[in-house]
N, C-alpha and C positions, 0 to 999 in steps of 0.2 A: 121694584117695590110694589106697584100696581098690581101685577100678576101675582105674586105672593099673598098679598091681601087677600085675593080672588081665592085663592088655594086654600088656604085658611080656612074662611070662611064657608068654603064649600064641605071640607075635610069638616068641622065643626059641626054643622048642620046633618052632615048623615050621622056622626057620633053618637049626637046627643039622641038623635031618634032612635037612635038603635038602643043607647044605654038606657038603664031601670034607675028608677028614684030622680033624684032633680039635685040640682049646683047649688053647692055653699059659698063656695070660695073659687077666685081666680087668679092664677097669677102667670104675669106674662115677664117671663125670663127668658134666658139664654140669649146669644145674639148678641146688640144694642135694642130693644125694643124703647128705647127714650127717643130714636129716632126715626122711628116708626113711624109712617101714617096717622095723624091724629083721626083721620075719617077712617080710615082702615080698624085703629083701636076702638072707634066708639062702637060699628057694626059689630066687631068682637064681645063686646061686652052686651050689647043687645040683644045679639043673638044667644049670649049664655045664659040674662037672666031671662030670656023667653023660655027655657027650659022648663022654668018652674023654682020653687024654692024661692029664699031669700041669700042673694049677695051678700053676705056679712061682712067677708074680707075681699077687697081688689089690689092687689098688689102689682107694683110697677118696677122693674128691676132699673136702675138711671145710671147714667155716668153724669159727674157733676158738671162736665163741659157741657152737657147737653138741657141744662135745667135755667127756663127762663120762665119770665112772668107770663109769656101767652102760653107757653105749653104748662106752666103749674094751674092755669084757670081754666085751661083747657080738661086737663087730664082731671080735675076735682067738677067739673061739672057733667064727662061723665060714667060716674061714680067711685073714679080709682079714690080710694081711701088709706092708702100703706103705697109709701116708696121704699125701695132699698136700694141706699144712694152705696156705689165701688167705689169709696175713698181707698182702699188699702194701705195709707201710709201718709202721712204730713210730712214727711219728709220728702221735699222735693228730689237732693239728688235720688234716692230711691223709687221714685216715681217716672224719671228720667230713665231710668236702668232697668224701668219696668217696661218702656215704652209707652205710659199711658198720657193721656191726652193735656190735662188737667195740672194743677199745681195742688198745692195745701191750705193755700187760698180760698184758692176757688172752691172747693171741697167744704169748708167753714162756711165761705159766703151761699153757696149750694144751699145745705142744710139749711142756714138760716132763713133763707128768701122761700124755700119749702113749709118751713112750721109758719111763718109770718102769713103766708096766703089759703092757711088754715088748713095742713095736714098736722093730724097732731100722733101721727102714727109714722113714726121715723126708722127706718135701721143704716146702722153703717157696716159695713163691710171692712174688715183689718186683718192684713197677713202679718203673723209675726213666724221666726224663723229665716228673717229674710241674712243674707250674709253681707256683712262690709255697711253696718250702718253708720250712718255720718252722726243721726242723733239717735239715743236711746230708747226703748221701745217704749217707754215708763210717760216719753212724751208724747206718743199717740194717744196712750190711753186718760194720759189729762185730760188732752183736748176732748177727744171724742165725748167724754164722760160730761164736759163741761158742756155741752151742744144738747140742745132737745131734742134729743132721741130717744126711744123706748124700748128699743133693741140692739142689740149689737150681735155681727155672725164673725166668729175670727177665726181664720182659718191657716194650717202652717202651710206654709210655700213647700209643693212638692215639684220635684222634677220629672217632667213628663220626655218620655224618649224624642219622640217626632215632634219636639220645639226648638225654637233658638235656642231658649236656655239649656236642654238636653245636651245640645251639642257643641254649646261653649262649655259645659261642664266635662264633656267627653276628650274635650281639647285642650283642657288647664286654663283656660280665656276666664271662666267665674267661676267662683268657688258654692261650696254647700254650706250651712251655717255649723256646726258643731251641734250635739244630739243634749249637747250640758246647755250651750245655750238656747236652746228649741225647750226645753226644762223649764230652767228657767225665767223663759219671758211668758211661760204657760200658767206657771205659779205666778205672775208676779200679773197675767191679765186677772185671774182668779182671785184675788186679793184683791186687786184695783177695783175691778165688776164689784163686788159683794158688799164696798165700802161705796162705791156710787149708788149703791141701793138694786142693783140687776139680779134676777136671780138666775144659777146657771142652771139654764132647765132642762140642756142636753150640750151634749160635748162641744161642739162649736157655737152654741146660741144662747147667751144672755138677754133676759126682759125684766125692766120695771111694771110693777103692777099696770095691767092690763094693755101690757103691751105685748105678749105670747104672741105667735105666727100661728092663725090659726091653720093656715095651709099644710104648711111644715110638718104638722104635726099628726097628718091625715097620712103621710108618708109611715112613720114611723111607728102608729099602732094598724099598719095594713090595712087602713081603708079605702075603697077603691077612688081610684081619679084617672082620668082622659088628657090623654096626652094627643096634641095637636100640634101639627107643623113637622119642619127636617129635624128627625135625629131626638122628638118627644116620643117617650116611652107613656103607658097605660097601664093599668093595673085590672083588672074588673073582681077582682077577689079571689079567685080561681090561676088566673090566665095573666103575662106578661106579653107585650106587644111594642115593636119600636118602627117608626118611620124612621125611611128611605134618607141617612142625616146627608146626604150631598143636598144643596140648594136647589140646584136649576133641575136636576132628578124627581125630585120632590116634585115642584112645580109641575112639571110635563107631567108625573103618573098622575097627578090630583087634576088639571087639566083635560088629559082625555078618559077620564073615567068616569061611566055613566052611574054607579052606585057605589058602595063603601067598599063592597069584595073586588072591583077591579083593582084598588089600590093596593100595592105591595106593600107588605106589613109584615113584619117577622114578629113568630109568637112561640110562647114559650107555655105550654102549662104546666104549673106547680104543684110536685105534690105532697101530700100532710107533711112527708119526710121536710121539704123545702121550704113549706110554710112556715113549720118549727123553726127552723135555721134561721130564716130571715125575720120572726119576729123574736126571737131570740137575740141574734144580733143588735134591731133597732131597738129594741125594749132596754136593754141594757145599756144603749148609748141616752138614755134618758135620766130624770132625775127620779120619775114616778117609778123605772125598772120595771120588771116583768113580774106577774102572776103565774110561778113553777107551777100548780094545781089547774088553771087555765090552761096552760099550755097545753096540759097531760089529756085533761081533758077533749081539746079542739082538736089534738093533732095525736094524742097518743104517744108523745115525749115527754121526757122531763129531765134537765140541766143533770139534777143530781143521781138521777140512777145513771147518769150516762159516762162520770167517772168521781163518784163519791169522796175518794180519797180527797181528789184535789179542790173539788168542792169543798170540803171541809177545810181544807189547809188552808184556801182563797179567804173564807170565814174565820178561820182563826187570826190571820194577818191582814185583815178588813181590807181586802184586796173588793172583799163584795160585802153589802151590809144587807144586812135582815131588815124590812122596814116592818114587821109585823103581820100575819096571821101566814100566806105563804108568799110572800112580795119580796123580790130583794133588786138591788139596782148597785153598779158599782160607783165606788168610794172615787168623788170629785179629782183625788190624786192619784188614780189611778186609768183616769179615761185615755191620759194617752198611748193605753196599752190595752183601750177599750176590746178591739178586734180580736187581738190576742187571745183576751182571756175569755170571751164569747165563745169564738172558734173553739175551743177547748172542748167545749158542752155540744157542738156540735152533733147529730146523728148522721152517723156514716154507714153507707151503704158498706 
């Protein structure tokens, strides 16, 4: 952990020097970073707001096993202001079957000893789609809704090949949930969220007034952000870039290298054709959707000349809504076919 801290911190330090403009926001995911180095995390943060700029969001990814009173007074004094605590589920046997640490307990007690030590900037994390539940999904969303939080990220359980669960699924050992019930419990978070006051601002991410990610959301209209550490991707506007995601890999190339270009770094540049597509995509996984006329403009694309017919048809059966002058975004009951109907508009070489 020692050495990684060191890597970090090194890898961070030529980053920032190199990149143009100065840090809004930080958030430290992937991993466990709740178990991370509190001294390690504090240099991390010092060194980001030494960039320049103002911190406005620090976000802390937590598992709730991992949330005590010396690490919540810890991580708020320096300056984490937003956790996003992995409950996935109150339901312990499915927590059990998830492998994860924690009960639905602890998850509630979590949360609460988080708002009480004065975070007032809360998310919970909820898989629904999950198969063989003991209680119904209707009682996460109580709970969670009942908990001071001001976010909620809910995500469907997918099956990844090279996991356990890939390969007890490959073996008849667990099953997959049914596509009617993934439906379902989509409509029935949608409904739940709207009446807790959330609003769904993009396809997996519900917020109460002034509780939006501000991070999140820099992803999603293409603004550039710096990716640091194994297997963190980078943006710079132009150009995609991913570190080395083996651990002890990572370490060693950050380790013996004297400046930013010794370090192995895979990059990709984007071009307008790609831009289009990818804000394409994210734009329309939002609530705000995308500006067709922007687009056309930045990149030289646009949704509807790229197959009109269906465009229009998508419009006629409010697959996608018009929000007014050239703005459109799709229809809340139709995100879970967000990909699909983006891809569509696609420009293809």
């Amino acid at each position: 952990m020692e050495a990684m801290g060191e890597a970090l911190l090194k890898e961070l330090e030529w980053k920032v020097s190199a990149a143009s403009g100065s840090v809004s926001t930080l958030y430290f995911g992937g991993g466990t970073p709740s178990l991370f180095s509190l001294d390690a995390l504090e240099k991390l943060v010092e060194k980001s707001a030494a960039a320049g700029g103002s911190l406005s969001e620090i976000t802390l990814e937590a598992n709730p096993e991992d949330i005590t009173p010396q690490r919540l007074k810890a991580w708020l004094s320096m300056g984490i202001n937003r956790l996003s605590i992995g409950v996935q589920t109150f339901d312990d046997n499915r927590l059990q079957w998830m492998n994860r640490a924690h009960t639905g307990q602890q998850a509630i007690e979590a949360i609460e000893a988080a708002y009480g030590a004065g975070f007032k900037h809360l998310s919970a994390d909820l898989i629904y789609g999950l198969p063989d539940r003991t209680a119904p999904f209707s009682r996460d969303l109580e709970k969670a809704c009942s908990l001071p939080v001001d976010h909620l990220s809910a995500y469907i359980l997918t099956v990844e090949d090279r996991t356990v669960l890939g390969k007890n699924v490959r073996k008849g050992v667990d099953s997959v949930a049914p596509e009617s019930l993934v439906e379902a419990e989509y409509a029935e978070l949608c409904a739940h969220a709207s009446k807790a006051g959330f609003d769904h601002y993009e396809v997996s991410n519900f917020a109460r007034p002034k509780g939006y990610a501000q991070h999140n959301q820099h992803y999603w209209t293409g603004q550039p952000y710096l990716g640091i550490g194994p297997g963190a991707h980078g943006f710079d506007g132009k150009k995609r870039s991913a570190n080395a995601s083996n651990n002890p890999r990572y370490i060693a190339q950050v380790s013996n290298a004297n400046k930013l270009n010794d370090i192995k770094i895979e990059s990709e540049v984007l071009t307008k054709r790609d831009r289009y597509n990818e804000h394409l995509m994210t734009g329309l996984r939002t609530k705000k959707g995308v500006d067709v006329a922007a687009l056309e403009s930045s990149f030289g694309f646009n949704p509807i000349a790229e197959d009109p017919a269906l465009w229009s048809r998508y419009i006629n059966d409010q697959t996608i809504l018009a929000l007014g002058g050239s703005r459109f975004r799709i229809h809340e009951d139709k995100w879970l076919i967000a990909d699909r109907v983006a891809s569509a508009f696609f420009a293809i070489d």
